[in-house]
C-alpha positions in Angstrom: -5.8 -18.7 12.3 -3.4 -19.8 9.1 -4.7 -19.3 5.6 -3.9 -19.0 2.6 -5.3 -15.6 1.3 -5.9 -15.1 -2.2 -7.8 -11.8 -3.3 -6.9 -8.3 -5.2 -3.5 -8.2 -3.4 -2.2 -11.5 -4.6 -1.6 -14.2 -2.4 0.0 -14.9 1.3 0.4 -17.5 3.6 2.5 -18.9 6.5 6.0 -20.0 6.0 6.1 -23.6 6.6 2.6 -23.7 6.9 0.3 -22.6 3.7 3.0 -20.8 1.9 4.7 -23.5 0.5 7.3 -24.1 -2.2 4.6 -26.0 -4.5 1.9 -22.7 -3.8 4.5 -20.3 -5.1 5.0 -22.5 -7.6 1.2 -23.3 -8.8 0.5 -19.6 -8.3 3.4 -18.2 -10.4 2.2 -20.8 -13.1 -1.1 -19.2 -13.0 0.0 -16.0 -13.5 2.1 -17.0 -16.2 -0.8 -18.3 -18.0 -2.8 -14.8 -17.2 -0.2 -12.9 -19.1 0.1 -14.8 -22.0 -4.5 -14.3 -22.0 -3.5 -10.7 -21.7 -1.0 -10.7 -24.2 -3.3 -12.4 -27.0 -6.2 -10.4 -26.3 -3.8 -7.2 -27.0 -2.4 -9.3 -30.0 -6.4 -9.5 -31.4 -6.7 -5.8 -30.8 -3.7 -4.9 -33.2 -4.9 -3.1 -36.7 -5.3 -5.4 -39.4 -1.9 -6.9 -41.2 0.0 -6.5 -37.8 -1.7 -9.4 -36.1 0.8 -11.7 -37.7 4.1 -10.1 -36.5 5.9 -12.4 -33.8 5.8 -10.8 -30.2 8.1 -10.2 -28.0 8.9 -12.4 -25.2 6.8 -11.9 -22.5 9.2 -9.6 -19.2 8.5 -9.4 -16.2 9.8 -7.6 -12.9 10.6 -9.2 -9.5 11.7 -7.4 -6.1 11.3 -8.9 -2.2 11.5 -7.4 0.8 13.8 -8.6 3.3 12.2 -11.3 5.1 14.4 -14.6 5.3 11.8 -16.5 3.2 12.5 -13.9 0.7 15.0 -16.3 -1.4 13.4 -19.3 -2.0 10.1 -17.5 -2.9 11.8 -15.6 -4.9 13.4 -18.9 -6.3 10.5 -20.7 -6.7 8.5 -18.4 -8.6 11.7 -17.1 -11.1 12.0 -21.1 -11.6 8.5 -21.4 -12.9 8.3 -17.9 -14.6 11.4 -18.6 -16.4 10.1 -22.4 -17.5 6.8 -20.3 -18.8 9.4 -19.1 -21.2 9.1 -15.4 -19.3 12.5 -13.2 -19.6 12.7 -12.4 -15.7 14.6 -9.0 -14.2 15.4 -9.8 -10.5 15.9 -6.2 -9.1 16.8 -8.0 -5.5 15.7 -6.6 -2.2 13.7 -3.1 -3.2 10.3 -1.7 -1.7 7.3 -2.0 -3.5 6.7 0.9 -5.3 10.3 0.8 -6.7 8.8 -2.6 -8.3 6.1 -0.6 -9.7 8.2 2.1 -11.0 10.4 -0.2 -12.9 7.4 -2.2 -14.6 7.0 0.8 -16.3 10.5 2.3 -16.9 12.1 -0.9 -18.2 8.7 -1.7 -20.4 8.0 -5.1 -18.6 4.9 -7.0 -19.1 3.9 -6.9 -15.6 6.0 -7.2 -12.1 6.0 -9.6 -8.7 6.7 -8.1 -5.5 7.2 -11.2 -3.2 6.1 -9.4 0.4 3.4 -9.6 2.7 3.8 -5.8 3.7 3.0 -5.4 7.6 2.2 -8.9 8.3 4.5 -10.9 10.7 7.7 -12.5 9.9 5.9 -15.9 9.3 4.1 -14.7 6.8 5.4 -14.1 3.0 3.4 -13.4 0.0 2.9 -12.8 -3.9 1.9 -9.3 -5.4 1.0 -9.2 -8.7 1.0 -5.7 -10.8 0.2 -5.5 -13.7 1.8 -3.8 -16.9 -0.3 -0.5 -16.0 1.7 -0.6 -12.4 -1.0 -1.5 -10.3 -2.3 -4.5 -8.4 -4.8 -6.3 -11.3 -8.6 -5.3 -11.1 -11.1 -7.4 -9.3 -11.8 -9.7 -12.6 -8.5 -10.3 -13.6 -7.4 -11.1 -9.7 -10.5 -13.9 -10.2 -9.1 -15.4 -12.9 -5.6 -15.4 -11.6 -7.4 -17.5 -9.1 -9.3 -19.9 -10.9 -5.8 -20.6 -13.2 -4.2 -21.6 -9.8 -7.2 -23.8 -8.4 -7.0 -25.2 -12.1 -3.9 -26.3 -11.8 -2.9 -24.4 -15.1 0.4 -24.0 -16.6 2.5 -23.2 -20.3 5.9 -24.9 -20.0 8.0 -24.0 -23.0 11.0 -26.0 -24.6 14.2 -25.1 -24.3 14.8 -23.3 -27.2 11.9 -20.3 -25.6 13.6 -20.2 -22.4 14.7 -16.9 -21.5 17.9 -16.0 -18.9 17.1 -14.0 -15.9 18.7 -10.5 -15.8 19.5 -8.2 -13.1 19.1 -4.7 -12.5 20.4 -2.8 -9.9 19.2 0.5 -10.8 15.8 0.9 -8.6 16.9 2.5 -5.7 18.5 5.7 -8.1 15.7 6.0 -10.6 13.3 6.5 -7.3 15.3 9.0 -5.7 15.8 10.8 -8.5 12.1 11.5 -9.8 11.0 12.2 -6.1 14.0 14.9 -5.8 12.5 16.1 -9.0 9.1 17.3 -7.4 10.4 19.1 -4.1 13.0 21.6 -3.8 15.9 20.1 -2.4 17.6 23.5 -1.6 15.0 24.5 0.4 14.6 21.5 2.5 17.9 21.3 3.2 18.7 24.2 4.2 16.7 23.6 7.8 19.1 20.5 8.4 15.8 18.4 10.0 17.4 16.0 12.3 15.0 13.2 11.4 14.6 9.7 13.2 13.9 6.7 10.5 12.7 3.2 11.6 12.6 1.1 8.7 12.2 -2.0 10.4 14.6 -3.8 9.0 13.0 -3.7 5.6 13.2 -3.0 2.2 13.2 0.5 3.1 16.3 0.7 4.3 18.9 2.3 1.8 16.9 3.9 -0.5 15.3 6.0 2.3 18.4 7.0 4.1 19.9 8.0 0.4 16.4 10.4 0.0 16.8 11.9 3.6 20.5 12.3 2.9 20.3 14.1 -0.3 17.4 16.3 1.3 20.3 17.5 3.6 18.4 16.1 6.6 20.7 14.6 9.9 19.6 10.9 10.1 19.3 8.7 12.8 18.4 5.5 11.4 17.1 2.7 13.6 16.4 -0.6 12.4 18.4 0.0 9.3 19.8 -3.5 8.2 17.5 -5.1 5.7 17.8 -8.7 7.1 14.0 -9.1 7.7 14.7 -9.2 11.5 11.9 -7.4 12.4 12.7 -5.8 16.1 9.3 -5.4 17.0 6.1 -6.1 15.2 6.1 -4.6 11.4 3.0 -2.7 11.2 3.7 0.9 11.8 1.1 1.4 14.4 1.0 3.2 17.5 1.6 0.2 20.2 4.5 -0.9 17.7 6.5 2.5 17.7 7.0 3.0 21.3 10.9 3.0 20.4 10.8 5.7 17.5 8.7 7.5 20.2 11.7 7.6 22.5 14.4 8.0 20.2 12.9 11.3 18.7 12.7 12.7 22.0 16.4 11.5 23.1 17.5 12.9 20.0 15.4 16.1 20.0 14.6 15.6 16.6 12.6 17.3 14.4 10.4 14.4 12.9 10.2 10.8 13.6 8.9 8.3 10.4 7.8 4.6 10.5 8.1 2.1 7.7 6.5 -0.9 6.9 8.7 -3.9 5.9 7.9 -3.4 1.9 8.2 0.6 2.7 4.7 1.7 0.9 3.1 2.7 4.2 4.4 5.4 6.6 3.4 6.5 9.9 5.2 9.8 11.7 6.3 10.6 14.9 6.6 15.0 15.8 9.1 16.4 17.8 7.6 16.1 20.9 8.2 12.0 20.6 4.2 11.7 20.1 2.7 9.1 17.5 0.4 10.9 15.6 -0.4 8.2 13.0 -0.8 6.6 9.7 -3.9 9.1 9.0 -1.4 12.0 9.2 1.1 11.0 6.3 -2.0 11.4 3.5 -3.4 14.3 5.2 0.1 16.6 5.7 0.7 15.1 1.9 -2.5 16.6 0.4 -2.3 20.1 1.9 1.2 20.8 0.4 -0.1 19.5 -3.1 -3.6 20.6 -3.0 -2.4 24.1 -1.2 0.3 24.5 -4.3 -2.4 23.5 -7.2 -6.1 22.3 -6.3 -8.0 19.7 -8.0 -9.2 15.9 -7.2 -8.2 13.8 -4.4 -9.0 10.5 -4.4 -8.9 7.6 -1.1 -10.4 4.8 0.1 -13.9 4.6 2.2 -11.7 3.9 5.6 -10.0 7.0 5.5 -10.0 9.8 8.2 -12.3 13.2 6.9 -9.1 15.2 7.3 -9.1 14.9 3.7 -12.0 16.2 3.1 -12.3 19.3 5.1 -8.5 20.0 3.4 -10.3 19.2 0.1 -12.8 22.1 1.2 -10.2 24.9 2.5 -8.5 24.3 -1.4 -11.5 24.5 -3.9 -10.9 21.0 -4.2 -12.7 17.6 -4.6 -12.5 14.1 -2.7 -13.8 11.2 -4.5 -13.8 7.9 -2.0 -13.3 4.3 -3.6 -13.5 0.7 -2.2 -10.4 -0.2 -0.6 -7.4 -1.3 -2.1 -4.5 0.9 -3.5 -5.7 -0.9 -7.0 -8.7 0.7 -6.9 -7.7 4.2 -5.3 -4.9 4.2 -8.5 -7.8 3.4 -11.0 -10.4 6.5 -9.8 -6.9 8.8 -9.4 -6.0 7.9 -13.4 -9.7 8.0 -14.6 -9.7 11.5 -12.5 -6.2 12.7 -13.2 -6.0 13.5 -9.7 -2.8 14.9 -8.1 -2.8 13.1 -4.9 -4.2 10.0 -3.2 -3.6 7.1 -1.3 -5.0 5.0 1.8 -5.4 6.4 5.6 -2.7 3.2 6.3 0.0 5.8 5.7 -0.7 5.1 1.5 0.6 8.1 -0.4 0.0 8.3 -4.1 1.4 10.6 -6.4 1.3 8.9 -10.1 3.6 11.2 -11.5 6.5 9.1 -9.8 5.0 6.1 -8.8 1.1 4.9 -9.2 1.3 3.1 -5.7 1.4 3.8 -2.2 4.6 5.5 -1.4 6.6 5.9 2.0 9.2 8.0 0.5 6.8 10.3 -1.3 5.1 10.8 1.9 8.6 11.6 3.7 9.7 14.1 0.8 6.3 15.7 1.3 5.9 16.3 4.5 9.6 17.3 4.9 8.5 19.9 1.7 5.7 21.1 4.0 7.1 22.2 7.2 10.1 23.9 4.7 7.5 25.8 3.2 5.3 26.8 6.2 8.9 26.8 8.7 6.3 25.2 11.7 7.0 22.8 13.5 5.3 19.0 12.8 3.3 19.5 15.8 2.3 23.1 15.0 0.9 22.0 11.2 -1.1 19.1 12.9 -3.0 21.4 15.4 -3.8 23.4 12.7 -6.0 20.2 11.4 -9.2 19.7 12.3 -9.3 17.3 15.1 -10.8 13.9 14.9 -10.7 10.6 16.9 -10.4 7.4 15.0 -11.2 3.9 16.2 -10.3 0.3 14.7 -10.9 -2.9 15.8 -10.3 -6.4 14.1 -10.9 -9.8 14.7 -10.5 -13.6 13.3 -13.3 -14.0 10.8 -13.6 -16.2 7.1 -15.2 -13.6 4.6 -18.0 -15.4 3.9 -18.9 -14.8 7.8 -18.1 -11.1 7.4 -20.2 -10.6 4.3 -22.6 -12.1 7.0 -22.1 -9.8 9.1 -22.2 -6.7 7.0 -25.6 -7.2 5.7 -27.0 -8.0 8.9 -25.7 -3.9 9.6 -26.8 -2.6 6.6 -30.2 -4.2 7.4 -30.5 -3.2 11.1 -29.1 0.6 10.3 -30.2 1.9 7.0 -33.5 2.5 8.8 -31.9 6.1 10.6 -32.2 9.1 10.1 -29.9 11.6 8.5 -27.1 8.8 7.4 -25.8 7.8 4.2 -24.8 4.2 3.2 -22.1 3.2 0.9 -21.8 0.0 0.0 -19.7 -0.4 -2.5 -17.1 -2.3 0.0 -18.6 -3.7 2.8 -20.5 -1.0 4.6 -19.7 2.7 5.4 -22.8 5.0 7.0 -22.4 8.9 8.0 -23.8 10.5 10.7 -24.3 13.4 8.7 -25.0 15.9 11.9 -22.2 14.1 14.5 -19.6 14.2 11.4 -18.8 11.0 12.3 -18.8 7.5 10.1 -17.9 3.8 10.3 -16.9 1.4 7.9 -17.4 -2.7 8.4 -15.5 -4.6 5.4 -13.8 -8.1 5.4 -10.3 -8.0 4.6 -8.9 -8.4 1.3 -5.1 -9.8 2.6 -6.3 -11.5 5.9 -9.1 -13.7 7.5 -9.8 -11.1 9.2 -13.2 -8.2 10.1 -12.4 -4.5 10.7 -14.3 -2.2 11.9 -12.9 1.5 12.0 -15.1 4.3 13.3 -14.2 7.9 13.4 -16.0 11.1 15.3 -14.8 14.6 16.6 -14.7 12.9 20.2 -13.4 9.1 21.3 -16.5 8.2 22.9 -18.5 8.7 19.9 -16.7 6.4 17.6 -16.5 3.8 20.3 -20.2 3.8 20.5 -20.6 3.3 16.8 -17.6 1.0 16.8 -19.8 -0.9 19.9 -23.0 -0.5 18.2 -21.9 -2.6 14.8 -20.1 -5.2 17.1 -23.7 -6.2 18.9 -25.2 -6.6 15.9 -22.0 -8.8 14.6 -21.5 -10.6 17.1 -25.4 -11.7 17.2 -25.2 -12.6 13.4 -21.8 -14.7 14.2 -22.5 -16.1 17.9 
């Protein structure tokens, strides 16, 4: 099914289908026209006798991944930020949080990361952060969306245009403040032979630098960032069967998975076994929680695991809707010390207030230094839980359909609790299990994710929410 999805994440489409050289254009116009809202309304808050002063030309931040289409997206959008009379920085091919990261650092307005994370190669995409780093809250995304169906735009003569700049600097600056939290000495000295799939992303040089400077012996597969994806991009089980192999040919240590903007991460333990995106949050949160408790904070599809580590440290989980934009907001409002997304999403806003694959490398790479056990070894010492997802082709207002036909049917139970704050998540308080029913935010699709101590469990919740779906939608 091709759309074009607009929501929290920005907007993506098909390339030569519904991404098209006049969408990117339209949609960079809208945004143009949202920052200059943004920057008035800051204007009207200034103490009185300042409002007059003339402000600064509006900057922003723009990185791709590496997919072909990358260019003349990129092109398109620079054309029309620049006519908006915008000063662009073009930091080239980086990964998404080193976009974020540089919003900040070089005091930009807001940034534009033109990806469509783990979709397929056809697909490219928008995302829009604002100048707090993160994707822009539910209200603002709205109006983002009604300037583009508008049609708005705020071309400026030629005297207000502003030259685009370039800065090569991303790649260093990351590196450098995530060597800053671990101790480099100490990884290094185990010399982890380490297996790295970056797809062919945007991943690709800044992780290899990290892994290398953390004294690790890298084998790097899939580590041109052309955008030739060599098997399909999201870092999944069914879609790692190589990494699999190559950590056991190599009799390497760890194994980690990429996604083609490189904010997820999934890992691989020595044995060549898969053990998930759910893994690089978890293994993440006991070396920070175990080193200083506090608040965690993740979305409503994410595996317990955090919770019962939340528990063994004195600490706290709080659960949001998903979306690494609202996951950020609760960790800020909390001043938590980790977070992220069971996607392999890891958050520490100390170096970058977005999902992270390099954090989550560093990390995990920091814990089995510390404990000196094996990958394997720290996840048996987990508690154990099965995890089901499912997804299917659905339009949202069909899903919201859906999900209130569920909360209907099931809120009558005992001994659950419903949150519906994003779709619909219940808790089987006594079976420790829960599933959550949401429409996606970045695709026309439904998922369904279930998780229990044993398989068969979660698949009869998962298959218990899909008779009641597939009654509602036929």
């Amino acid at each position: 099914m091709e759309a074009l999805m607009i929501g929290v994440s920005g907007v993506r489409g098909t390339i030569g289908g519904t991404l098209t050289p006049a969408v990117v254009s339209q949609m960079s116009a809208a945004f143009a026209v949202w920052l200059r809202e943004q920057a008035v309304t800051r204007t009207s808050a200034l103490p009185l006798g300042t409002e007059g002063s003339t402000p600064a030309p509006l900057r922003v931040v723009i990185g791709r991944d590496s997919r072909p289409s990358g260019p003349w997206v990129r092109d398109a959008a620079v054309a029309v930020l620049t006519a908006s009379g915008i000063e662009v920085i073009d930091l080239d091919i980086v990964t998404t949080p080193g976009v974020a990261m540089m919003v900040k650092h070089l005091n930009a307005d807001a940034g534009m990361v033109i990806t469509a994370s783990h979709n397929p190669i056809e697909w490219n995409g928008l995302k829009f952060l604002t100048r707090d780093c993160v994707a822009p809250p539910p209200r603002d995304a709205e109006r983002i969306k009604q300037l583009y169906q508008e049609g708005r735009s705020h071309l400026v003569r030629v005297e207000q245009l502003r030259l685009t700049k370039k800065n090569p600097e991303t790649h260093a600056l990351h590196i450098r403040r995530i060597l800053d939290r671990v101790d480099v000495l100490g990884i290094s000295s185990r010399r982890y032979k380490v297996v790295l799939d970056s797809v062919n992303g945007a991943g690709c040089v800044a992780t290899a630098t990290l892994l290398n400077k953390l004294g690790c012996q890298l084998i790097h597969i899939n580590a041109t960032p052309n955008g030739q994806f060599p098997h399909e991009p999201e870092p999944i089980a069914k879609n790692l069967t190589g990494l699999c192999d190559e950590v056991k040919r190599q009799h390497a240590q760890v194994g980690f998975a990429q996604d083609p903007d490189a904010d997820r991460l999934a890992i691989v333990d020595e044995n060549g076994v898969y053990i998930g995106e759910e893994y690089s949050l978890a293994l993440a949160a006991r070396y920070i929680l175990g080193k200083k408790p506090g608040v965690t904070v993740t979305n409503l599809s994410t595996s317990r695991m955090l919770d019962d580590i939340a528990a063994a440290t004195g600490s706290k989980v709080l659960r949001t809707a998903v979306g690494e934009a609202n996951v950020v907001d609760c960790m800020l409002k909390e001043n938590a010390s980790i977070g992220g997304e069971g996607n392999g999403g890891v958050i520490d806003p100390r170096i970058v207030p977005g999902r992270d694959s390099l954090v989550g490398i560093a990390y995990v790479l920091q814990l089995m230094a510390d404990t000196k056990k094996s990958l394997s070894e720290l996840v048996a010492e987990l508690p154990r839980y099965e995890i089901v997802k499912t997804k299917f082709e659905c339009r949202r207002e069909d899903a919201n359909r859906a999900v209130a036909a569920v909360v209907t049917e099931l809120s009558k139970q005992p001994g659950i609790t419903l949150d519906t704050q994003d779709g619909i998540r219940i808790d089987w308080l006594s079976e420790r299990a829960w599933i959550h029913a949401r429409p996606s935010n970045t695709e026309p699709i439904m998922r369904i994710i279930a998780e229990a101590p044993e398989k068969s469990v979660a698949q009869e919740r998962i298959n218990q929410v899909q008779k009641i779906v597939q009654r509602v939608l036929g």
